[in-house]
Every structure is written in C-alpha cells, then in structure tokens.
N, C-alpha and C positions, 0 to 999 in steps of 0.2 A: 878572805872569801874561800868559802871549802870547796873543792870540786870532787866529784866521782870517779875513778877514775875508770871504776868497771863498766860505768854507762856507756852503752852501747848506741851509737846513730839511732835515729827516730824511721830513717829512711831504711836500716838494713833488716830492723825489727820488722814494719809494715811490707818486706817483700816476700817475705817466709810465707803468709797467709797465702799471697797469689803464685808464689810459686807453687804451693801444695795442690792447690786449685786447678792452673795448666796441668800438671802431672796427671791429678784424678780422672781431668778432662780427655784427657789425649788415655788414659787406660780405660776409660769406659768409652770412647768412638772405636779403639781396636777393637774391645768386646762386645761392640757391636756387630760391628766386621765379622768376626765369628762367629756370631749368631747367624747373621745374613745367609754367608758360607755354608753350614751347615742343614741350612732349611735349602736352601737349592739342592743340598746332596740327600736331603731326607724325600723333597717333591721328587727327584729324578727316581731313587729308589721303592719310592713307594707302588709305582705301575709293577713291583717284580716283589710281588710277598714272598718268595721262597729266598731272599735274601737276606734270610733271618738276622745272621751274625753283624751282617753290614749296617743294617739298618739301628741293631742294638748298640754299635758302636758307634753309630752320628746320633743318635740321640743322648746317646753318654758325655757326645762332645760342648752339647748346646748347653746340657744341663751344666756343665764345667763352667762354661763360661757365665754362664747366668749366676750359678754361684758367685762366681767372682766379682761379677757386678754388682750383684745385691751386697756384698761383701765391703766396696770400694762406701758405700752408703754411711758412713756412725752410726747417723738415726734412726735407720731400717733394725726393725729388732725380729722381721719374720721375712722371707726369702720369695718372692712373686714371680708370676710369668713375664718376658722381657716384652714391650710392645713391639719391639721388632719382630716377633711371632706373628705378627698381626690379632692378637686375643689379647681382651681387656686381662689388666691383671687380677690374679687369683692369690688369694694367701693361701700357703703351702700350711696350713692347721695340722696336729696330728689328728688322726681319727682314734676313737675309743672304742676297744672291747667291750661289750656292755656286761657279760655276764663277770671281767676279773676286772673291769675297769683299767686292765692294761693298753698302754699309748702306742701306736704303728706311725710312724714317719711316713708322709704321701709318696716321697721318692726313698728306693735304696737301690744300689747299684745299678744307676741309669734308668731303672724301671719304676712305673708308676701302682701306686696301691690301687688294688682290684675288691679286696676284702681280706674279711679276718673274723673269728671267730673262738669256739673253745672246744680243745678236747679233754671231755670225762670218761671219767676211769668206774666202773662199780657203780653206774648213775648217777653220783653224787660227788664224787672228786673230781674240781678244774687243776687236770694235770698243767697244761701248761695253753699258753695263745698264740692262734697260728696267725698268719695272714700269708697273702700272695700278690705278688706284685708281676706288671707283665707289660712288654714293649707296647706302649696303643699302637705304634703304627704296623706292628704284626700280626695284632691282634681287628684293625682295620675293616678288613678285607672279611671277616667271620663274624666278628658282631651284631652284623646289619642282616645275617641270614637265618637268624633264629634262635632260639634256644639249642634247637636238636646237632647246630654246626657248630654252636659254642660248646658244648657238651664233650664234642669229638675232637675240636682242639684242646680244651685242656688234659685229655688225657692222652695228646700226640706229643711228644717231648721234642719236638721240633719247633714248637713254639716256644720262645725262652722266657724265664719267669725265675722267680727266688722268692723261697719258701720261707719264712723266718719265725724262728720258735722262739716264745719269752717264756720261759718257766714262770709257772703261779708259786710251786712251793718245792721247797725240796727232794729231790730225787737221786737217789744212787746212779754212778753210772753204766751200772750192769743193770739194772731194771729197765734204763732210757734205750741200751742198743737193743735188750733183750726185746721190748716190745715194737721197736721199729722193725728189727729181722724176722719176729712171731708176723707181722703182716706182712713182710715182702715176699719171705720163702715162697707163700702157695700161688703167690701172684707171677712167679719165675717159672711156674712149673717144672722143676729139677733143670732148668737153662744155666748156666753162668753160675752157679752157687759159689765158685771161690771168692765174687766181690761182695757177697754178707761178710766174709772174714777181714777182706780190706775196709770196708767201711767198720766195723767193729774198731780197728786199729785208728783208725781218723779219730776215734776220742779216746785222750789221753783217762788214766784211773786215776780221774779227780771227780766228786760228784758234784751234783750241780746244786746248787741253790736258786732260790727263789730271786727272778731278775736275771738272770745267767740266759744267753741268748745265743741262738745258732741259726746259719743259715744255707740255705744249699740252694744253690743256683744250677740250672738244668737246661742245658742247650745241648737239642742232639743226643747221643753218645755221651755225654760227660754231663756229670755228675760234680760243682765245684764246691769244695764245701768248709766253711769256718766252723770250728769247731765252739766250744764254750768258756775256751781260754786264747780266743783269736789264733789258732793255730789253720793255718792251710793246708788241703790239700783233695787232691782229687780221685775220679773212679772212671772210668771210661768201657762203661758198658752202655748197650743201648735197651738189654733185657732190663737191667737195673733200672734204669731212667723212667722205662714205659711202665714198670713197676713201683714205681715211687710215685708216678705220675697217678696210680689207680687207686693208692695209698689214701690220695687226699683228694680226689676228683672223683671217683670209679661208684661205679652205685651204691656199695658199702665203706663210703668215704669215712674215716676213723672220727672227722669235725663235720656231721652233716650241718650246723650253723656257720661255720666256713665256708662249705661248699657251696648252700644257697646265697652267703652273702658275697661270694666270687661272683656267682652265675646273674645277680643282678646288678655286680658295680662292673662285670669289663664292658657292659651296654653304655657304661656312662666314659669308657677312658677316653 
C-alpha cells in the first residue's frame, strides 16, 4: 500500500481558510473603528470652517481607512463610501473630460473632484486637462450661499484644493512654465516675482508628453507641487497662491469649461 508522505492533515488544510477570515474580520472592525473616530473629529470640526488644514487632514484619515477596507475585499474591483459614514454606498467611477476624453479619479490627495475641464491654446489646441478637487467639508459652510460666495472662495487660497493637469499632447517644458508665468506675472502685480523663478526650477528640463501629469495643491501660503516626473517640492508665497488661484477661477480663467464645471460640481460635494 503506497502512502503520501507530503499529505498534509485534512484538519490543518481546512484551518487556513478560517484563520484568513478571523484576521480579515478583526482588520475590517478596527477599520471601522477608525472610520467611526474620524467622523466624530470631522462633526466636532465642522462648527470651525477656518480649520482648514484640520479638517483636510481627518478626512485624509477616513479616506485611508476606507481604502483599506475596500482593499481587505478580493471581489471588490471599485472602492465605495464605508456605511459607517452613514451614506449609502457610492462607486468611486472616474469622471471624463469630454472634450480630450481624459479620466480624473473622484478622490486625490484627501480631496474630492469638484470638476474639470480643457485648456486651449490658438482656439483649437486641447493643451492639456485640468480638474479641481476640494475639502467638501470646507467647502460646506460656502456652497449653500450662492454662486457669488462660491465664486469668492475659490479664488481665496484658504480654501485648500489640488489642481491636476493631464497633458493632451506633447509639450516642451519651457513653453508649459513659459505660459504658466505669462499669466501669473500680471496677476502679482510686481509683488513676490522671485517665486516665478522658484516655481520655473520645480520642473526639471525634461518635456512632457502626452499623459504626463502634475499637480499642485494650495493651502494658505503654500503652494505644493508634483512635478511631471513625481518630483516634490514647494513655494510659500501667498501673492503666488492667490495668483494661481485667479489663474484658473478669476474672471479670465485660462479653462472657462473648468471653471463652470467647478462652479456647478462643488454644489454637489
């Protein structure tokens, strides 16, 4: 009679499955736990909108967690609101650009998409796809009072948000700073002009191509910004901020189809 020698128990095989099971169980009740946590520090904050940074960073916290959750899942192939939020779940879809057909992610860094849109060049070239992404619970407190108050927040750089650019098509990268500094300059009014030449130096002399994405995130005074080869780094002016802010908000917004499609999605965050 042959035997196996490599066969294993029947009993040691069948504990693996349940042991995975406790495990997953007991990581998604803590990540619940932190969800929980988190929303009690979001309702306590919320009475104080000028707690900008605060608030951007416990909703950074939730979305972690929720990641993780939805993560903890195999069969989950798209990331949803947690019910411990108390809100039915939502699939997190990306939204589409309609005029480049380029894809924006609902979340990026903490923050929720508001809109997006295209900036052309000559009337006829889609340089590249913006969108904006923004705290809803700082954005809260302004949404509900009009147009003419949402207007004024986004072009307060107090309210924090990140800007994210997807190139359509190839571009040098002296033409990309050259035309970002062509709008800022007059918007500074001879204020701060040495951070045009810091920001110039925040992209390395590599050009971009088509798909190449950057982002700058604007809280305050600062300016944080990934460049188009993931490189970090930042600017801490607040002439520069409130002038970036007027770049892509301000009555001569460079994507007036971004700007209207901000001004009707932060009604909906």
């Amino acid at each position: 009679m042959k035997h196996c020698r490599n066969r294993q128990p029947h009993h040691t095989l069948s504990r693996r499955p349940r042991t995975a099971m406790m495990l997953s169980s007991r990581l998604l009740t803590h990540q619940t736990r932190i969800v929980r946590l988190a929303t009690r520090r979001i309702t306590t904050l919320h009475s104080n909108p000028s707690s900008h940074r605060t608030l951007a960073l416990t909703v950074a916290a939730v979305a972690a967690a929720s990641a993780t959750v939805c993560s903890l899942n195999p069969t989950s192939t798209q990331c949803s609101a947690p019910t411990s939020l108390g809100a039915e779940a939502v699939m997190l879809s990306p939204k589409t650009e309609p005029a480049t057909g380029i894809l924006f992610p609902r979340l990026c860094n903490g923050m929720t998409l508001a809109g997006c849109g295209v900036r052309v060049k000559w009337g006829f070239v889609k340089v590249y796809a913006v969108g904006t992404y923004f705290d809803p619970l700082a954005m809260s407190m302004v949404k509900s009072q009009g147009e003419k108050e949402v207007k004024r927040a986004l072009l307060d750089p107090t309210y924090p948000r990140t800007i994210r650019i997807v190139m359509n098509r190839n571009l040098s990268i002296d033409k990309y700073t050259a035309a970002i500094i062509e709008s800022l300059e007059p918007r500074m009014k001879g204020q701060d002009l040495g951070s045009l030449d810091e920001f110039k130096k925040l992209n390395p002399p590599v050009d971009l191509i088509q798909g190449a994405e950057i982002e700058m995130t604007i809280r305050g005074d600062t300016l944080l910004y990934k460049n188009a080869v993931g490189g970090l780094g930042q600017i801490k002016s607040v002439v520069f901020t409130r002038a970036m802010c007027d770049v892509f908000y301000g009555e001569e917004a460079v994507s007036p189809t971004h700007l209207a499609d901000v001004l009707k999605g932060v009604k909906d965050l």
